[in-house]
C-alpha positions as CSV (number, residue, x, y, z in Angstrom):
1,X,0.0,0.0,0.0
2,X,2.7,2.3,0.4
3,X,3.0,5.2,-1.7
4,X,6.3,6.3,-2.4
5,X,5.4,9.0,-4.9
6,X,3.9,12.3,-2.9
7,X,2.6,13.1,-6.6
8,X,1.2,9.9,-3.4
9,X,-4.8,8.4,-1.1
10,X,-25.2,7.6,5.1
11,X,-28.0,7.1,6.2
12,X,-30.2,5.9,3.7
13,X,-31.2,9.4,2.9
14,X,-28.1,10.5,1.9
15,X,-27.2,7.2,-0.4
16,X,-29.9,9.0,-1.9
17,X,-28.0,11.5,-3.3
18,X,-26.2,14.6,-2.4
19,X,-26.9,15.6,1.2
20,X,-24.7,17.2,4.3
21,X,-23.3,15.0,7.0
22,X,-25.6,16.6,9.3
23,X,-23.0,18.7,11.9
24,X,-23.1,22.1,10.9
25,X,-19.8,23.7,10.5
26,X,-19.6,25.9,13.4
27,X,-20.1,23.1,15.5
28,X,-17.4,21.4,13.9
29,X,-15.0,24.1,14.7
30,X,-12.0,24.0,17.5
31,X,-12.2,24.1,20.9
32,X,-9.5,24.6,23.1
33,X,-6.6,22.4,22.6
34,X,-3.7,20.8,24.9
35,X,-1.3,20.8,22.5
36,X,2.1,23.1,23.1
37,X,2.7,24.1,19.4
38,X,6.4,25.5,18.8
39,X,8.5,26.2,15.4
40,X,9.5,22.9,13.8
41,X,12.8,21.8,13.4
42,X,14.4,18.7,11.4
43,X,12.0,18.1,8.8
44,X,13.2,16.8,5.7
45,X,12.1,17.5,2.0
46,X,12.0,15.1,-0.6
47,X,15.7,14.6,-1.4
48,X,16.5,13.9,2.4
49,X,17.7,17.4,3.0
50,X,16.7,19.5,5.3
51,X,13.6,21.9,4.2
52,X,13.7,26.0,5.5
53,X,12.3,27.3,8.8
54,X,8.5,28.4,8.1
55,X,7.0,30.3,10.4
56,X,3.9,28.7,9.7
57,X,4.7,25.6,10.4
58,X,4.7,24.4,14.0
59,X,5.2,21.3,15.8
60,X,3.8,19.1,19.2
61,X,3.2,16.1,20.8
62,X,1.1,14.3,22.3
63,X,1.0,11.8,24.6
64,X,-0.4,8.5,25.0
65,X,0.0,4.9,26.4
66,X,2.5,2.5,25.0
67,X,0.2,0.1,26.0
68,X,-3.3,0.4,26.7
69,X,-4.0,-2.3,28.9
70,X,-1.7,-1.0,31.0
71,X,-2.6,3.2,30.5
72,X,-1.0,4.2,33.8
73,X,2.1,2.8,32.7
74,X,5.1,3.7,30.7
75,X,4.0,6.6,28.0
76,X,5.4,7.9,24.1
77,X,5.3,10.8,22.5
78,X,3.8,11.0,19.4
79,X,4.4,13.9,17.4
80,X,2.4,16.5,15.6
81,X,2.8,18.7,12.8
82,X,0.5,21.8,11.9
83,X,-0.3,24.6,9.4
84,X,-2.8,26.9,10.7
85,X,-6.0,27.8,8.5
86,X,-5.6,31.0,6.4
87,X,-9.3,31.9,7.1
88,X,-12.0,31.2,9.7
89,X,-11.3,27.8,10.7
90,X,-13.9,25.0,10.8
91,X,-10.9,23.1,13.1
92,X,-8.5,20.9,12.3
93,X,-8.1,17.9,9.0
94,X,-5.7,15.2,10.6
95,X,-4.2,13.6,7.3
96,X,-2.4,10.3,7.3
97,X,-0.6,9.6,3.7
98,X,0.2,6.3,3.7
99,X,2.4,3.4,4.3
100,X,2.5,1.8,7.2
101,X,5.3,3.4,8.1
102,X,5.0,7.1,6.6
103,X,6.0,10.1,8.9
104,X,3.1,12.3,8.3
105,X,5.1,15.0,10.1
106,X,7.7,15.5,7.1
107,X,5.1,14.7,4.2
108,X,2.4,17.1,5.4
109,X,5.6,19.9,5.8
110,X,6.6,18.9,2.3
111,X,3.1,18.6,0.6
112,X,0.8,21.5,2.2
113,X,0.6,23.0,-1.0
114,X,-1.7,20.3,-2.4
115,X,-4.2,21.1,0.2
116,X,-4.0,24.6,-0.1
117,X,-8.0,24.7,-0.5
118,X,-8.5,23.0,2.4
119,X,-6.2,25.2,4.3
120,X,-8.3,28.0,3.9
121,X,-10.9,26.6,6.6
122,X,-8.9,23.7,8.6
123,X,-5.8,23.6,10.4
124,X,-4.1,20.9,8.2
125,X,-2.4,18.5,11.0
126,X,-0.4,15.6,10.4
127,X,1.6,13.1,12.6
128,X,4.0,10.4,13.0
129,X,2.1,7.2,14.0
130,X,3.5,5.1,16.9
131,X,6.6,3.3,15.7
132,X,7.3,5.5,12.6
133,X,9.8,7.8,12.7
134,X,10.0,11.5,15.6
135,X,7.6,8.8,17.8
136,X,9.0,5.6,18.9
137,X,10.2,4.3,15.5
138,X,11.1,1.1,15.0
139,X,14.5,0.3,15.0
140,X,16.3,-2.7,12.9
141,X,20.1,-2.8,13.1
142,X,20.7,0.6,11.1
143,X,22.4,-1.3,8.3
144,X,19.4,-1.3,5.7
145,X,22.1,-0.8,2.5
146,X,22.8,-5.0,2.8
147,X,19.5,-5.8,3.2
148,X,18.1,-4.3,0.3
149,X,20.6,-4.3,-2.2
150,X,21.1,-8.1,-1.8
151,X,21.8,-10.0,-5.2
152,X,19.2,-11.7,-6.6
153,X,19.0,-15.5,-5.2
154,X,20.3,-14.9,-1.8
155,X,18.9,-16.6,1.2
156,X,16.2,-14.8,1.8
157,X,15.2,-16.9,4.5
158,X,18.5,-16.3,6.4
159,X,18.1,-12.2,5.8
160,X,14.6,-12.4,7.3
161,X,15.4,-14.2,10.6
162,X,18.3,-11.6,10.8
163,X,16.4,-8.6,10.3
164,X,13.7,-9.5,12.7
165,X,16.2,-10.5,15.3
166,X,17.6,-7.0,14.8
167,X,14.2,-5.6,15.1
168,X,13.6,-7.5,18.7
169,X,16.6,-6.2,19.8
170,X,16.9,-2.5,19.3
171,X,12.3,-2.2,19.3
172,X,11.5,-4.8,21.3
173,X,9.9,-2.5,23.6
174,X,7.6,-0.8,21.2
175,X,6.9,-3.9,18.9
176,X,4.0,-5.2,21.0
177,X,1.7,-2.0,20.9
178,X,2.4,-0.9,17.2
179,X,-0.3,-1.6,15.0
180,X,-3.9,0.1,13.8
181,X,-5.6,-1.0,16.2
182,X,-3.5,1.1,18.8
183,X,-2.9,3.6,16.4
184,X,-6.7,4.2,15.9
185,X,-7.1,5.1,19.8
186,X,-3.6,7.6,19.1
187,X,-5.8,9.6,16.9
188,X,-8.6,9.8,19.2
189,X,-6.5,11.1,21.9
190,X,-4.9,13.3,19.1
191,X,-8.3,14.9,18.0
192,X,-9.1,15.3,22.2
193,X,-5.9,17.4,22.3
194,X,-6.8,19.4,19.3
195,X,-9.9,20.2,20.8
196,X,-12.2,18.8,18.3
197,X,-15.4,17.7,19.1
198,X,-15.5,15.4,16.4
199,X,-12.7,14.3,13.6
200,X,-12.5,15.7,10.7
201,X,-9.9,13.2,8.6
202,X,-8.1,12.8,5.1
203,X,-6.4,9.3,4.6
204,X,-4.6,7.9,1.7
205,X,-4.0,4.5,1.0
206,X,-3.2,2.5,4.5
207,X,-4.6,6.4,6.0
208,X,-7.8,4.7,4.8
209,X,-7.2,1.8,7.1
210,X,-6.7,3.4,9.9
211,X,-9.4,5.8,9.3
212,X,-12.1,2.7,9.0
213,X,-10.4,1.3,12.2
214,X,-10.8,4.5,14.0
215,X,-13.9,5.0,12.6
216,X,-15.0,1.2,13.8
217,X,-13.7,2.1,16.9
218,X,-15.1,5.4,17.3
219,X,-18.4,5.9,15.1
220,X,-19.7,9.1,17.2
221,X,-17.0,10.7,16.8
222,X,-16.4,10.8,13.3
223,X,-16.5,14.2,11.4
224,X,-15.8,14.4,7.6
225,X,-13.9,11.7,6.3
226,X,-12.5,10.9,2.9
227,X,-10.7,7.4,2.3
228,X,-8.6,7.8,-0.8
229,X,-6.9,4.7,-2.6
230,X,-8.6,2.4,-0.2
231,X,-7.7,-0.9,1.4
232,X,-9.4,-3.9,2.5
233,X,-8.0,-5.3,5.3
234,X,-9.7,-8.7,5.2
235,X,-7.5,-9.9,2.1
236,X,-4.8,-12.3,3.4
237,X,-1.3,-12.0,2.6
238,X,-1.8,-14.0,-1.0
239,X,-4.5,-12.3,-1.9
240,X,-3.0,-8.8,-1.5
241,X,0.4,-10.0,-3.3
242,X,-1.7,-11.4,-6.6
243,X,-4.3,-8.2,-6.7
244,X,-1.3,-5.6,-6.3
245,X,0.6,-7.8,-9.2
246,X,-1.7,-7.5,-11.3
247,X,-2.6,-4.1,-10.6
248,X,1.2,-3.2,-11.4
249,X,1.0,-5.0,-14.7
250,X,-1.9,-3.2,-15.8
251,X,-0.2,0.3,-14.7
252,X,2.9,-0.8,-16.8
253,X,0.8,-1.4,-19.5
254,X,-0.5,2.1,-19.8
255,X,2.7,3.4,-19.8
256,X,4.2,1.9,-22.2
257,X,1.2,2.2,-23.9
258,X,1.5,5.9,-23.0
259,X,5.2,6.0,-24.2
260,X,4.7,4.7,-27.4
261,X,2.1,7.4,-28.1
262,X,4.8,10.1,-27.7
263,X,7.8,8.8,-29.0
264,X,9.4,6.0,-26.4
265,X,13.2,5.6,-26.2
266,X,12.4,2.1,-24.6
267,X,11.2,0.7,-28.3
268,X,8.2,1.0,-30.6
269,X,5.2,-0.8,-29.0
270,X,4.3,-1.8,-26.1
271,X,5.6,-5.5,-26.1
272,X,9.0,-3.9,-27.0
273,X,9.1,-1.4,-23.9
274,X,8.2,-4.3,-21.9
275,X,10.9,-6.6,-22.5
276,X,13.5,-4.0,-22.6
277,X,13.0,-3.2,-19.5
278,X,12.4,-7.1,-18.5
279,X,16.4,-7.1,-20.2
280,X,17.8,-4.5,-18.0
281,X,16.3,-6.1,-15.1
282,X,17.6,-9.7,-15.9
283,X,21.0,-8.5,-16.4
284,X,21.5,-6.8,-13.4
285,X,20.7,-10.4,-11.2
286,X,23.8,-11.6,-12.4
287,X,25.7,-8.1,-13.2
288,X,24.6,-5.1,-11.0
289,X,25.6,-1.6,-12.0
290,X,28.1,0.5,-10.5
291,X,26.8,3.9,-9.2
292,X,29.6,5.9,-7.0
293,X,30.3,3.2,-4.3
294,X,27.2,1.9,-4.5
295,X,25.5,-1.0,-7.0
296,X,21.9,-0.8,-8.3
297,X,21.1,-4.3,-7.7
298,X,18.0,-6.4,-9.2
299,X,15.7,-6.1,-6.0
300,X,16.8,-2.3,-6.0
301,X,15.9,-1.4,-9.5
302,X,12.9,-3.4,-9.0
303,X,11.7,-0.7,-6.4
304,X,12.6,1.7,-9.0
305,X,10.6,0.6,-11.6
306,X,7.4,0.1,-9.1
307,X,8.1,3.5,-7.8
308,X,6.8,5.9,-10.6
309,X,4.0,3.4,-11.4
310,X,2.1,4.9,-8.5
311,X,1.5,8.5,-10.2
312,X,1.2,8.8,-14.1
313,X,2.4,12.4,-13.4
314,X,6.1,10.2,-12.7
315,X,5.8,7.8,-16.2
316,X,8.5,10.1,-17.3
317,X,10.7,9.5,-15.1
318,X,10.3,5.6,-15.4
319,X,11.2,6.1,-19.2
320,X,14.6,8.2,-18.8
321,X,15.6,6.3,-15.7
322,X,14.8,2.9,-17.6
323,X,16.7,4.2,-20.7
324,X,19.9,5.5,-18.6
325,X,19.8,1.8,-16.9
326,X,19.9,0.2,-20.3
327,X,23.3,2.5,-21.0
328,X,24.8,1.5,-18.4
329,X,23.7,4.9,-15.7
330,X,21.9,3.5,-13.0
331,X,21.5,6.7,-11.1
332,X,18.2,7.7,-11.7
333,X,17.2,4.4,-11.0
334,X,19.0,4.2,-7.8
335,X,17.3,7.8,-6.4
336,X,13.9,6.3,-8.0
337,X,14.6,3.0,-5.2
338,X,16.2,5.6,-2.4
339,X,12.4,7.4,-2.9
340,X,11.0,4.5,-2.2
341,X,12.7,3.2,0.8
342,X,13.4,6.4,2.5
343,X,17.4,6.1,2.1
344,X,19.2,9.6,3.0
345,X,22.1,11.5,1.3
346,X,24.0,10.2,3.6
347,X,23.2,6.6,3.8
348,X,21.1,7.1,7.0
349,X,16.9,5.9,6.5
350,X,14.1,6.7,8.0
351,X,12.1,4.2,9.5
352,X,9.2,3.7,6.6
353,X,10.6,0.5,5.3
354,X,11.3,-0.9,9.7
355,X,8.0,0.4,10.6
356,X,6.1,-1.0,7.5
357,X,7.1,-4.5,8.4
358,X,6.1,-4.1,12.3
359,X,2.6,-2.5,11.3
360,X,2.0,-5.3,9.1
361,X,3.2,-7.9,11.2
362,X,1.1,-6.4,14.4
363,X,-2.3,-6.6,12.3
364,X,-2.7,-9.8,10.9
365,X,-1.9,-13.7,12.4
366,X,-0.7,-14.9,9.0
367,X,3.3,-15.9,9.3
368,X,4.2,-16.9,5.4
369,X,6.3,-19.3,5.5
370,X,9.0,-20.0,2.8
371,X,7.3,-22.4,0.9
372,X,4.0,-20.2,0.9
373,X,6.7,-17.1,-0.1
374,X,7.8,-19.5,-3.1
375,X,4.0,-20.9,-4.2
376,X,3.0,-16.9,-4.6
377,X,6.1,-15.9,-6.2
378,X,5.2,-18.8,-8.9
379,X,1.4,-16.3,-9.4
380,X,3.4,-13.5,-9.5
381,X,6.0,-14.5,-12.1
382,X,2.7,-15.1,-14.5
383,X,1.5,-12.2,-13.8
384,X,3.7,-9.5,-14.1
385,X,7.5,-10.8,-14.1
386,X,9.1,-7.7,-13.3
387,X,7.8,-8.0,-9.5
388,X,8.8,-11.5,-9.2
389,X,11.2,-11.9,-6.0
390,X,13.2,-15.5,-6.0
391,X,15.1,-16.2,-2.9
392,X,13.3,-13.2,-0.9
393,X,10.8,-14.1,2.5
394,X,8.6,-12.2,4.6
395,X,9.9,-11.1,7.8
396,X,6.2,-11.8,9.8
397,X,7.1,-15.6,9.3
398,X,10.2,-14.9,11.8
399,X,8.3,-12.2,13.5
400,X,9.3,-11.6,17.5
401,X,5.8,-10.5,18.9
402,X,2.4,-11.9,17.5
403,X,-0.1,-10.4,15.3
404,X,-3.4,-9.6,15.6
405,X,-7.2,-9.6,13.3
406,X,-8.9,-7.2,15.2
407,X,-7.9,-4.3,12.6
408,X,-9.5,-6.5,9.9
409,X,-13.0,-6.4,11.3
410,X,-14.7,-3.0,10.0
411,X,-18.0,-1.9,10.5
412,X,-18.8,1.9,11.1
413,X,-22.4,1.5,11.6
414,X,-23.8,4.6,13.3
415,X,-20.8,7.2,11.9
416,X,-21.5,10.3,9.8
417,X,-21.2,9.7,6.0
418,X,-17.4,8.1,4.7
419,X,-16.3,9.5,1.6
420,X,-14.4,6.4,-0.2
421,X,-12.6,6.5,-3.2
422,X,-11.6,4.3,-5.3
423,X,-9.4,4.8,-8.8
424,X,-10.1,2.0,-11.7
425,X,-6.2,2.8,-12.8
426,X,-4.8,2.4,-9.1
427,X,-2.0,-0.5,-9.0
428,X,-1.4,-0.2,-5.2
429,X,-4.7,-0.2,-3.7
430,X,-7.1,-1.7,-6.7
431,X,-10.5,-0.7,-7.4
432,X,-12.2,-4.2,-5.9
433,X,-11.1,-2.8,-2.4
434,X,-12.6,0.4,-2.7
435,X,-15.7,-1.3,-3.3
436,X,-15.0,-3.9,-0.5
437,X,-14.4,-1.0,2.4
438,X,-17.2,1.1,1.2
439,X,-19.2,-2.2,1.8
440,X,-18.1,-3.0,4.7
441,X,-18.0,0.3,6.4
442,X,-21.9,0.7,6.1
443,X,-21.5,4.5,6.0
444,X,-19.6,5.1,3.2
445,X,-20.3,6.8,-0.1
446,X,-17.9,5.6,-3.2
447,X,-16.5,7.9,-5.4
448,X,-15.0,6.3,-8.6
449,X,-11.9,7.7,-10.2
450,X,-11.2,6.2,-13.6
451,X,-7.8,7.9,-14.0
452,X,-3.9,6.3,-13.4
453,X,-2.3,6.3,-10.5
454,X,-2.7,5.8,-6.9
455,X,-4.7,7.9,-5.3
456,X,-7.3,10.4,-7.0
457,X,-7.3,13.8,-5.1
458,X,-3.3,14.4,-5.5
459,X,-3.3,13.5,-9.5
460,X,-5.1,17.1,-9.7
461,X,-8.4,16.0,-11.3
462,X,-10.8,18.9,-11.0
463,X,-13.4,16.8,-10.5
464,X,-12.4,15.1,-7.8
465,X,-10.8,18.2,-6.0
466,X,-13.8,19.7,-6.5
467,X,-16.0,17.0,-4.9
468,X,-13.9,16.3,-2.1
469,X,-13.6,20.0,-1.5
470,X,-17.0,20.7,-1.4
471,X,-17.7,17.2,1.0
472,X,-15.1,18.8,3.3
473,X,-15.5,22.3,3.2
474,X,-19.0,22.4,3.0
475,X,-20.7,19.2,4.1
476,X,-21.8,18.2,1.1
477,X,-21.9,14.6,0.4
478,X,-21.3,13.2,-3.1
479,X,-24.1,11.4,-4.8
480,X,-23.9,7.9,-3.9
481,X,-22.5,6.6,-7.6
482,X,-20.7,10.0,-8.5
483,X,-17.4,9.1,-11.0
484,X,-15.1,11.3,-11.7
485,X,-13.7,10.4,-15.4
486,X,-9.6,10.2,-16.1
């Protein structure tokens, strides 16, 4: 579900057709928060470097229970990010991009601009989840360069039982009390210290998730919400693996599809774009390239390939990296794969790719084992061979703590309407589990997006900014139906 890419995500009257979600917008508005708000500092754009002081920009914490059974014990932090509304607030939109494992805190500082709409009435507030990143990240070892630029074949097996050893050791403390579940009562106490009555939330991809387990969790106090790029949690590890493949395939297709139309340095047609960059990848299992001191490997320039699949806004990208590859300059694609795993100038990460792998592990029972790692790798190599992973295993079959179903059962019976969309084009999260959440939410209201990429508000669509603007803004629910064309 991640999304690398930051572009990346009713009662039966209302299913009706347009209506409000009932709270007027005054009531809606901020109370009087707990949260001590100061200047930021240490956020990080893009490129890993760090982004300019803004005065508008100001930080917090809040702080919560590491575990909940026990919430007179030991607490985290969890920290906050916030740009103030440039008008007459309705209160505050707590966004969650993505993941598991994104820090909201840097993305939100690096992607306000998007919502600039929004900002005009709500204080746009992001945050780092527990176990991601500024609050109580997940720790592996520090030395993520081996692990992901390991040649193609190697024991994956071996590197699995490693890395999870590595995780017990230096995050064995938070590993137990990570997950959606937790994280779902982390955003109510986040939307308490804001001083909202109710919560007013925008998730993309796994923020859609967590806002259906929160919402589960908490149907009376849910504000406006809009799920983008949705997920269903009920699909087991298999099932995700074969539905994201051949979502991939499908986005690949339209690019090279989309190359061809204007002039593709990867070959004339489709089928020729495909196996050139099939070519490239098969050579570099045996012969990876040299880039400074480092080597784009096969699993590497996988990432890079999958990376600019998510936005069609990025297709170019794919096509120059891929070409540079094919010459022998695997820079492009290297930064493409840094994107994706959240590698730094200078060789440090952030935890996404630590904190992916514990979220996951925390919210489902299933431990693949090897032999179920090789039987899916067999569907994927049918499906779309460029995401096929020999040798590689799942670190949840090794995992130190077990997982839990309880962020798989979704039902938000009794919420205000749940804004759920769902993009035809999207490889990450496909359409079928847009339509499965909305379903299994009970409140929701599906929008249809019938454009690339994942995610539908950041590709720019003016239908789909508009709709979600005027859901969020003013209350007005989208005709149950409404589809927004590419």
């Amino acid at each position: 579900m991640k999304k690398a890419m930051l572009t990346i995500l009713l009662g039966a009257a209302v299913l009706a057709g347009c209506g409000t979600t009932g709270e007027p917008a005054k009531q809606a508005g901020p109370g009087k928060g707990t949260v001590a708000w100061s200047p930021c500092t240490g956020l990080t754009g893009p490129d890993g470097k760090p982004l300019p002081k803004d005065e508008a920009v100001q930080c917090g914490a809040v702080q919560v229970p590491l575990d909940y059974g026990d919430p007179g014990g030991q607490k985290i932090d969890l920290a906050l990010i916030r740009i103030k509304a440039t008008g007459d607030p309705l209160g505050s939109l707590v966004l969650n991009f993505g993941g598991p494992g994104g820090s909201g805190v840097d993305t939100l500082a690096q992607a306000a601009k998007a919502f600039g709409s929004l900002g005009t009435r709500y204080d746009l507030v992001s945050f780092d989840p527990r176990g991601v990143d500024r609050s109580a990240g997940v720790k592996c070892g520090g030395k993520l360069d081996a692990l992901l630029a390991a040649p193609a074949g190697a024991d994956g097996e071996a590197m699995s039982k490693k890395f999870a050893a590595a995780c017990e050791k230096d995050s064995g403390k938070i590993l137990p009390h990570v997950g959606t579940v937790n994280a779902a009562q982390d955003l109510d106490r986040i939307r308490a210290a804001l001083g909202d009555r109710r919560l007013n939330y925008f998730g993309f991809s796994y923020g859609t998730h967590l806002g259906a387990v929160y919402a589960t969790r908490f149907p009376a106090n849910v504000g406006r919400f809009v799920l983008d790029g949705a997920f269903d949690p009920t699909v087991t590890f298999e099932q995700r693996a074969v539905t994201q493949a051949t979502g991939f395939a499908h986005a690949f297709e339209a690019f090279a599809e989309d190359c061809v139309a204007q002039t593709c340095d990867l070959g004339q047609d489709p089928a020729a774009v495909r196996s050139a960059v099939e070519k490239l990848l098969d050579g570099l299992r045996s012969k990876p390239l040299k880039v400074g001191d480092r080597q784009l490997t096969y699993g590497l320039a996988q990432l890079a390939v999958i990376t600019p699949l998510y936005a069609k806004s990025a297709w170019p990208v794919l096509e120059q990296a891929a070409a540079a590859g094919i010459k022998g300059d695997g820079a492009t694609l290297l930064a493409l794969a840094d994107a994706y795993t959240g590698r730094r100038p200078d060789g440090t990460y952030s935890t996404m790719m630590t904190s992916l792998q514990a979220i996951t592990c925390a919210d489902t029972t299933e431990r693949p084992t090897a032999a179920d790692m090789a039987r899916v790798d067999d569907r994927i190599k049918k499906i779309f061979p460029i995401l096929s992973a020999d040798g590689t295993a799942t670190a949840c079959g090794h995992w130190p703590t077990p997982g839990d179903d309880a962020a798989k059962r979704i039902d938000a019976t009794g919420s205000a309407p749940i804004v759920v969309i769902g993009g035809k084009g999207d490889p990450a999260t496909p359409y079928e589990w847009a339509t499965a959440l909305n379903a299994k939410l009970r409140t929701g209201v599906l929008m249809t997006y019938e454009g690339e990429g994942h995610g539908a508000y950041l590709s720019g669509d003016g239908c789909v900014t508009r709709a979600v603007d005027a859901y969020l803004l003013n209350g007005k629910v989208p005709a149950a139906g409404t589809t927004c064309a590419a």
